[in-house]
KOLSETOR-6398 format. One record per residue (C-alpha): residue in three letters; z, x, y. Coordinates in pm, whole numbers, plus 50000, padded with zeros to 5 digits. Each point is the difference from the previous one (the first is absolute). Example, Ala and Ser with C-alpha at 12.3 -4.5 7.8 and 13.67 -1.06 7.14 Angstrom:
<nodes>
ALA507805123049550/SER499345013750344/
</nodes>
This chain:
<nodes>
UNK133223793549426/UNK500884965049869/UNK497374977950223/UNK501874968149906/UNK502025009250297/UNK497534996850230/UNK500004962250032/UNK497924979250306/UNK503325009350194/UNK499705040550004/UNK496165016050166/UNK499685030449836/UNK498345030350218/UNK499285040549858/UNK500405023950243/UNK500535035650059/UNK501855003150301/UNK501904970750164/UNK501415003750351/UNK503184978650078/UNK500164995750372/UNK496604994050219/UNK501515016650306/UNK498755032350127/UNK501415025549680/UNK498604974449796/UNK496844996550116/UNK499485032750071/UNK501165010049627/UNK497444976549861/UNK497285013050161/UNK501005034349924/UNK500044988549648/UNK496434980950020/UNK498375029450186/UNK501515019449660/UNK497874976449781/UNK503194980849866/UNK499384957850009/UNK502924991650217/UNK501864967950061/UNK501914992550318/UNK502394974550030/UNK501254988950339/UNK503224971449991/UNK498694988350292/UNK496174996450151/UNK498285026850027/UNK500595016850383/UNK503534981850027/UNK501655033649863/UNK502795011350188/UNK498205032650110/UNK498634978150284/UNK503575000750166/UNK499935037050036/UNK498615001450346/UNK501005031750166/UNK497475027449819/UNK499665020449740/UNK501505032650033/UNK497665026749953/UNK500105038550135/UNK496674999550101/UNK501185017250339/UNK497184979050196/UNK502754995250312/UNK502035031249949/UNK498105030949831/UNK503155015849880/UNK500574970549745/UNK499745010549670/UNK501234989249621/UNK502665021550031/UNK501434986650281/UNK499304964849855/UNK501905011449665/UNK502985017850192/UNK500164967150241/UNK499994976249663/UNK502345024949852/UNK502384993150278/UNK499544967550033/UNK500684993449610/UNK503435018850087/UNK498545024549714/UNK500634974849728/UNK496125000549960/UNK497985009449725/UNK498675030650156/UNK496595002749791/UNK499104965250090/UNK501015007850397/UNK497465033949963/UNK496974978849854/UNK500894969850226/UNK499975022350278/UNK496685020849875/UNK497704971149917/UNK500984976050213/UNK497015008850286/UNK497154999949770/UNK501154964749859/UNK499644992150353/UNK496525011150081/UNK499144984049629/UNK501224968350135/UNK497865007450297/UNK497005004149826/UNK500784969349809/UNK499694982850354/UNK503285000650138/UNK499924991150376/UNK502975025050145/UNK500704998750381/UNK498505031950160/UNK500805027150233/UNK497735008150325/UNK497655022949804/UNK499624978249658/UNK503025010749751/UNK502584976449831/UNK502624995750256/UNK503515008049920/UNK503624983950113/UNK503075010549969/UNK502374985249813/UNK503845004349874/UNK501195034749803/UNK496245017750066/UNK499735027750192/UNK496104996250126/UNK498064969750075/UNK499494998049628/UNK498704958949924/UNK496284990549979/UNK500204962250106/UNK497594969550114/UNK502454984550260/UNK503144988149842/UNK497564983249726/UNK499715035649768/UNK500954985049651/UNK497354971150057/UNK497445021850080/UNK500755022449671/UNK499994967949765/UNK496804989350180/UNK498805032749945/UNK501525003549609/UNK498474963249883/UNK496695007350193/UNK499605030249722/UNK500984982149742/UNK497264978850083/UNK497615028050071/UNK500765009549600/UNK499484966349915/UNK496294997050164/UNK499375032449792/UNK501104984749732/UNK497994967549995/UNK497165024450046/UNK500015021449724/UNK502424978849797/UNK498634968450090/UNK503424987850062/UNK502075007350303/UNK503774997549803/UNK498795017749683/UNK502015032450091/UNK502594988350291/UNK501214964450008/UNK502774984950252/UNK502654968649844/UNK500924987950319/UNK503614977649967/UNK500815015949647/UNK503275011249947/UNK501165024749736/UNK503634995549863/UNK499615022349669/UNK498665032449924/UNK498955001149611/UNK500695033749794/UNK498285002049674/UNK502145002649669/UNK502345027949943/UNK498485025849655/UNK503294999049783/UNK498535032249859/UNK499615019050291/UNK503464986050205/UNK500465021950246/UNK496254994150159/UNK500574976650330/UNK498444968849983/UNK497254994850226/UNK498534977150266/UNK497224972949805/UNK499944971350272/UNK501304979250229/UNK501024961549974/UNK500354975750270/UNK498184963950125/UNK497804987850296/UNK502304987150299/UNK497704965150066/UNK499554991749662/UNK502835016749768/UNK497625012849736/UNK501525025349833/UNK497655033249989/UNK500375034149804/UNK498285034250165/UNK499525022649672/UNK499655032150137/UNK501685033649903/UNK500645011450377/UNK501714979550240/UNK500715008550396/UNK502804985350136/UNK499774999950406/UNK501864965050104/UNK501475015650251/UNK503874989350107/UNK503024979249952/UNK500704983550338/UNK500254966249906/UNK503075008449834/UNK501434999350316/UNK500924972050267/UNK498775019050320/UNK496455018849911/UNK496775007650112/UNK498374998649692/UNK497764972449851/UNK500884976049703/UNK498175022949737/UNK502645029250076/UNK502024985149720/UNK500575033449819/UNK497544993349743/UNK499125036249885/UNK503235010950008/UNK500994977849763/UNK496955000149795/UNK500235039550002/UNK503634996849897/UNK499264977949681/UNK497625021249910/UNK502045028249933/UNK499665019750299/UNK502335013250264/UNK500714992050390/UNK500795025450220/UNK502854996850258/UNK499264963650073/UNK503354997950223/UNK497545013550300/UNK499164970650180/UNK498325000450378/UNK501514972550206/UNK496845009850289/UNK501634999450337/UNK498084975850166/UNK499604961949860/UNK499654968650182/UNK503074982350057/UNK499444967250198/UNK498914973249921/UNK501664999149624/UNK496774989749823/UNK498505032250094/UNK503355022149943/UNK499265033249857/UNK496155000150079/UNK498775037750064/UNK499445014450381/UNK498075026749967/UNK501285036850032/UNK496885002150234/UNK501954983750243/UNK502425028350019/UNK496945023549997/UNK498854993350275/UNK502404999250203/UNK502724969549932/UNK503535001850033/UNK503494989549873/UNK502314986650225/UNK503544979849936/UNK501274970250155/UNK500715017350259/UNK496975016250104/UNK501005038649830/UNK497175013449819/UNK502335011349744/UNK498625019149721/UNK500845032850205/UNK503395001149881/UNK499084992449637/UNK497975035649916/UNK501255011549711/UNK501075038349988/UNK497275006849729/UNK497524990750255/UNK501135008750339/UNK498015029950057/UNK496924982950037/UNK500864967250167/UNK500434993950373/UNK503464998350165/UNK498704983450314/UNK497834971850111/UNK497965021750243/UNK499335023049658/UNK499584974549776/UNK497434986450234/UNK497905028750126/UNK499205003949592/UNK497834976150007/UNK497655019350186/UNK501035031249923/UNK501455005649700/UNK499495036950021/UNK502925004250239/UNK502304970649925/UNK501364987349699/UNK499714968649873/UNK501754963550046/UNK502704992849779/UNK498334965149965/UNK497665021549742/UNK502975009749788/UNK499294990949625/UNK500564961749931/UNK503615003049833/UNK501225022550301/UNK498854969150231/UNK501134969949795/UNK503345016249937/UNK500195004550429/UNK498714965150066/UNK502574988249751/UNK502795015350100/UNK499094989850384/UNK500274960149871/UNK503135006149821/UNK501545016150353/UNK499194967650175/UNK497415009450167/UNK497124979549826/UNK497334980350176/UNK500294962649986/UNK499444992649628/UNK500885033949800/UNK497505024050052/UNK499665029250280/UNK496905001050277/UNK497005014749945/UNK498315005050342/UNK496765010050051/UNK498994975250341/UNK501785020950189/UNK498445031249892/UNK496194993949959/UNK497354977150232/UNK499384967049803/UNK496155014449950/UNK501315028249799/UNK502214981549769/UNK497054969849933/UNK497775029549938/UNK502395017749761/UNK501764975949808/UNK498344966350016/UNK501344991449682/UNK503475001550132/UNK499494982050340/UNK498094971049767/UNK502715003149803/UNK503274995750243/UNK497794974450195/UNK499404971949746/UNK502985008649760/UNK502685001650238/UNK498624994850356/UNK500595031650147/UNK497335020250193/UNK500885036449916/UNK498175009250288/UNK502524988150274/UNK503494995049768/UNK501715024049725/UNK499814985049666/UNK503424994649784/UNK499975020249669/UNK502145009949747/UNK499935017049653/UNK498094985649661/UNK499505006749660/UNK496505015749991/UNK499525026849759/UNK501625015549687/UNK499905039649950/UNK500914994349614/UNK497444995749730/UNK498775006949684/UNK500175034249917/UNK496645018649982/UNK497965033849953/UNK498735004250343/UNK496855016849935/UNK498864970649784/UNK502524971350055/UNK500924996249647/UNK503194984049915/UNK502325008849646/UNK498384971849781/UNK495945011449915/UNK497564984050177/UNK501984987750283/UNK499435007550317/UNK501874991450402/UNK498485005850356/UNK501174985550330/UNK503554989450072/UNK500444994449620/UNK500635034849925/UNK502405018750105/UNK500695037450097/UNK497345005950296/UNK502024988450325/UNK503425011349890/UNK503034980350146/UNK498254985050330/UNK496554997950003/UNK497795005450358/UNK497824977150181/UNK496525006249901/UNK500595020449679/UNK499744965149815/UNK496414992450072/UNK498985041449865/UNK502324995149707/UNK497814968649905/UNK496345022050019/UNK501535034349867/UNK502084988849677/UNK497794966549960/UNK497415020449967/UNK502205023349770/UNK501054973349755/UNK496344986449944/UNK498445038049920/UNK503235004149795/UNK499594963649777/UNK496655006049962/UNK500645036749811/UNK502284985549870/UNK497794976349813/UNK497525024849978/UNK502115021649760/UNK501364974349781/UNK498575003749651/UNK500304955449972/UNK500994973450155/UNK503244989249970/UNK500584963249835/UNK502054972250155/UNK502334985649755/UNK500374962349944/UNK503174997249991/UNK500115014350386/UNK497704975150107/UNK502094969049823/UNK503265024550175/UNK498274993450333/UNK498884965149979/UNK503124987549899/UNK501735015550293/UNK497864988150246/UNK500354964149892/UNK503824998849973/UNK500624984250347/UNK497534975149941/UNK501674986749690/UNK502965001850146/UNK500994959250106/UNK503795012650155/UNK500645027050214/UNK500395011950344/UNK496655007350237/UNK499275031850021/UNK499564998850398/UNK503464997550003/UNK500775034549781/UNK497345015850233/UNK502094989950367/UNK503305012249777/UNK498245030549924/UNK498575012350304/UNK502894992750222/UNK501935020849759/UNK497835026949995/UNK499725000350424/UNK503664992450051/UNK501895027749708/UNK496565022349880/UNK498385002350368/UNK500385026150270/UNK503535005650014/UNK501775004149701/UNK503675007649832/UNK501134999549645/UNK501944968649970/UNK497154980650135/UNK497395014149741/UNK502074997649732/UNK500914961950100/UNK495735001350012/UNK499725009949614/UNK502424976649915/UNK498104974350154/UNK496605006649925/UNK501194994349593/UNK501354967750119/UNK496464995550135/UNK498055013249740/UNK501844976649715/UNK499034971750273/UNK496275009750040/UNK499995000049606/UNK500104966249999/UNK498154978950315/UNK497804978749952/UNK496604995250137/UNK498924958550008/UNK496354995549866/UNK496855016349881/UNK498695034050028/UNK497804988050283/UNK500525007350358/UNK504045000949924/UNK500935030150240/UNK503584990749863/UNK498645017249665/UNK498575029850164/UNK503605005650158/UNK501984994749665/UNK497935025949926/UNK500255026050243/UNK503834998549993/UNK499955018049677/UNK498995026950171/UNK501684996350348/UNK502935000049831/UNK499415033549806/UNK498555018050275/UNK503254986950237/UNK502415013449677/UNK498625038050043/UNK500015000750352/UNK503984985950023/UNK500585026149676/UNK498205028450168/UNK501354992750331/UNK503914998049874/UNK499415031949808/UNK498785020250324/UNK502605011650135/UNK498645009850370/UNK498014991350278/UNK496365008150002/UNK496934984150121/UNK499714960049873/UNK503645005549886/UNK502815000650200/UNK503494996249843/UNK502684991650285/UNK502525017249707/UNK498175031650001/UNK498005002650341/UNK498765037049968/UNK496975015149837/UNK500965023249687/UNK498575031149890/UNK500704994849609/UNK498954961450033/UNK497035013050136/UNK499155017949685/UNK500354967249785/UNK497084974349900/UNK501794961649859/UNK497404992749740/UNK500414962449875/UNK498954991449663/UNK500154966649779/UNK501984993949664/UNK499204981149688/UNK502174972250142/UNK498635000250355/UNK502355013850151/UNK499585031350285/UNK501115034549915/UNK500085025750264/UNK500585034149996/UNK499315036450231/UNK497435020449949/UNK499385036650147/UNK497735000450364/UNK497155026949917/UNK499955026650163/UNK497605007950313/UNK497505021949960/UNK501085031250242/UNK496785001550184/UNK500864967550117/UNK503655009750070/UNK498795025350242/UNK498264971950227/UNK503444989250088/UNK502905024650230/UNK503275007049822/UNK501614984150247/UNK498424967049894/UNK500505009949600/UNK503864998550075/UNK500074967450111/UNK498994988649621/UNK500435026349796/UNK503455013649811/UNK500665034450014/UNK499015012049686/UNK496264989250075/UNK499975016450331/UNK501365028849816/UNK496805002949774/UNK497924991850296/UNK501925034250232/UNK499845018349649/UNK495654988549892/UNK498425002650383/UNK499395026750240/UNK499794970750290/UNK503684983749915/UNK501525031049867/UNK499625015850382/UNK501224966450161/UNK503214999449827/UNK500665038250084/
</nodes>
């Protein structure tokens, strides 16, 4: 490689294995790939322990069974299975669902501090779409404790390392405030065409400084998690900026159904400067409630047909499961997140709204103050200071926000490998795992199983490669020039101002209602925005200018906003994160389809269906027929009737 290139402005690192993303599939990855001898670099766009894996409060849903011994990964995989509306990846759902306990107890043994039942186990709650008390938790403070928990070993590896290395980052090393914006292939072999290019580095520059810094490394791990901040009302944090979808995408690889986004049912909505911050499911869990304006608890008459069998028709039921869910089923509250925003939505648009837009959520009423400062601190702390409301003697106004995104890059799930070599996705990145709606809790296990995945898979990966691949010059030069293009720029429009356009686009025509016209008004508009984002400008250096960093992430806002409006127009039903006003019911054959986005030469998005694989029949039999023909056409049940004893006697 042509070291002229590497001027005072460029720091030049070797790696083999660099993690994008220090949240917890990130860290957890890189320490799966340290512990597999690999030197691993992490890099974190914000400080280290700011990731947004701290926000996740409720738990982590494990079937450890410690609150209900009938729990079991089956029942986890047939409720994530449900909840996912069967869009899911099925093979990710059964190894989510298998491993997610013993990442659990690993995390314990690491010196997690879970809450604990009477006689010493990790206590459980309950939570939306599970069937069992299924989420380990600290309070309403779980994602804290697992990055506390996650950094602490990374240090623990580093203290080995100084030890027998006599350096503590000569194997795992964290950038704190670096951002990647280009992923570096090495040079196409015109003799051997038809051999895909693969991964040889990563590019990007220090936040405080604007140093530009290269990561060679033949393995790269994307886990940046969302794309929230593409949106005007969200719960996410400013890194959600849809970084590894779009650095995935110009790659060469592939996003899966990315029109799937979770608007979560409950967000702050007063005062406006805290709009769209996350209330815990937890509240729900144990034991809030929704009422309207006028003092209905409402979500009764919003239980889809899908799911009526095993939610309550009656207060006095709905009730009496919370302490014995044996013989009652359970509150309709706990409906998957979609089912819920959908209901609260629909009860604001009827007029009967609280104050400013939202529904109530009510748990003062329901629980003694003692209970609710002992189980969600972080939420009475929260309402308190933020808002000034003391959840423990008035309801608290929420409403829906833009909080996760099912769609991702497209991965093997045994080892998390994407369609480019050497590239890797864990987290919210990738896609597949939580189908069209994802539950409460499932994020948090996602993170441990597949982050764990993705490292052991990038470090084979490496293992097996007969050299290193080389990082071309002419990328580098490719991704300097790039990045300094608003900077040189003395005309042009701030890009603050394509970033409001943007996300109240993408809330007000891409959000949780949609229709035809409006999306394709949405495309229209977002190549209106992406000629305008072309060309802002960013006034003065590469120091401290968080205009830059914005110019920036636009570029991939914008890309990540174009397959989501695509994907979304081309669905043509309801299901999950996507409901189309135009075509409100759930279809069998739609069911069947994956939207796989992919980039062209010119940089524009291409999108087109791909075949849903087939489940595996022992895990068809974990499900009743009568369930099956809510999703399923009829020439799959067919084949199910005609290949197993169990259905074939059911449809007789």
């Amino acid at each position: 490689m042509d070291d002229a290139v590497f001027s005072d402005e460029i720091d030049r690192y070797r790696y083999d294995v660099v993690v994008v993303g220090a949240g917890g599939s990130g860290l957890r990855a890189a320490i799966e790939a340290r512990m597999c001898g690999k030197k691993t670099a992490v890099i974190s766009k914000s400080l280290l322990g700011k990731a947004h894996t701290v926000m996740a409060e409720g738990g982590c849903a494990a079937a450890m069974g410690n609150m209900n011994p009938r729990d079991n990964w089956q029942v986890h995989f047939r409720d994530t299975m449900r909840g996912g509306k069967f869009l899911n990846n099925w093979r990710m759902a059964e190894l989510h669902a298998k491993e997610a306990p013993d990442r659990v107890y690993e995390l314990e043994a690491w010196g997690a501090l879970f809450d604990r039942t009477s006689d010493g186990r990790i206590s459980q709650r309950n939570f939306g779409g599970h069937e069992y008390p299924r989420l380990a938790h600290v309070g309403d403070r779980t994602g804290l404790e697992m990055i506390r928990t996650l950094q602490q070993q990374v240090v623990a590896l580093q203290q080995a390392d100084a030890a027998a290395l006599g350096d503590p980052e000569a194997m795992i090393k964290v950038f704190a405030e670096t951002t990647v914006t280009d992923l570096l292939l090495e040079k196409g072999n015109p003799g051997r065409p038809r051999v895909p290019k693969r991964i040889a580095g990563a590019f990007g520059y220090f936040r405080d400084t604007g140093r530009f810094v290269l990561f060679e490394a033949p393995a790269v791990v994307l886990a940046t998690g969302g794309i929230g901040k593409a949106y005007k009302v969200t719960s996410n944090s400013w890194e959600y900026t849809g970084d590894g979808h779009a650095l995935a995408l110009r790659a060469g690889a592939t996003l899966l159904n990315m029109e799937f986004v979770q608007l979560h049912p409950t967000g702050m909505v007063w005062p406006p400067s805290v709009r769209g911050i996350l209330v815990t499911e937890s509240v729900r869990g144990d034991g809030g409630v929704l009422r309207n304006s006028e003092g209905k608890r409402f979500m009764f008459d919003y239980v889809p047909d899908v799911f009526r069998a095993q939610y309550a028709e009656t207060e006095e039921e709905a009730d009496g499961w919370y302490d014995d869910p044996d013989h009652n089923r359970r509150p309709p509250e706990l409906l998957p997140r979609d089912e819920v925003a959908r209901s609260i939505n629909s009860e604001v648009k009827a007029g009967r709204g609280s104050p400013h837009g939202g529904v109530f959520l009510d748990i003062a009423s329901r629980r003694p103050a003692d209970y609710i400062l002992r189980r969600l601190p972080s939420m009475y702390h929260q309402f308190k200071e933020l808002a000034d409301v003391d959840i423990t003697r008035e309801p608290m106004e929420i409403g829906p926000t833009c909080h996760y995104v099912m769609g991702g890059v497209e991965v093997d799930p045994d080892t998390g490998a994407a369609s480019v070599p050497g590239l890797f996705a864990a987290g919210e990145v990738s896609g597949g795992m939580h189908g069209s709606n994802r539950l409460g809790g499932n994020s948090l296990s996602d993170l441990l199983v597949f982050g764990r995945r993705a490292g052991l898979g990038a470090a084979r990966y490496v293992s097996a490669l007969p050299f290193r691949p080389v990082v071309p010059a002419a990328a580098v030069s490719a991704a300097v020039a790039t990045a300094l293009e608003p900077l040189h720029r003395t005309e042009g429009e701030s890009p603050y101002a394509v970033h409001g356009e943007l996300q109240q686009l993408m809330f007000d025509l891409v959000g949780l209602i949609r229709r035809e016209s409006e999306l394709k008004t949405a495309l229209v508009e977002l190549d209106k925005l992406r000629a305008r984002a072309a060309q802002v400008c960013a006034p003065g250096g590469r120091a401290y200018n968080p205009g830059w960093h914005l110019a920036l992430d636009l570029r991939n806002m914008l890309v990540v906003a174009d397959c989501v409006a695509q994907a979304a127009l081309e669905r043509q039903e309801s299901r999950g994160g996507h409901t189309r006003d135009d075509y409100p019911g759930m279809s069998a054959e739609w069911r069947k389809v994956n939207l796989v986005c992919s980039l062209g030469g010119d940089g524009t998005v291409s999108l087109r269906h791909q075949p849903m694989p087939a489940m595996r029949e022992d895990l068809l039999t974990l499900f009743d027929l009568a369930e099956l023909k809510k999703y399923m056409t009829e020439d799959e049940l067919a084949g199910l009737a005609e290949g197993s004893g169990v259905f074939a006697e059911e449809t007789h």
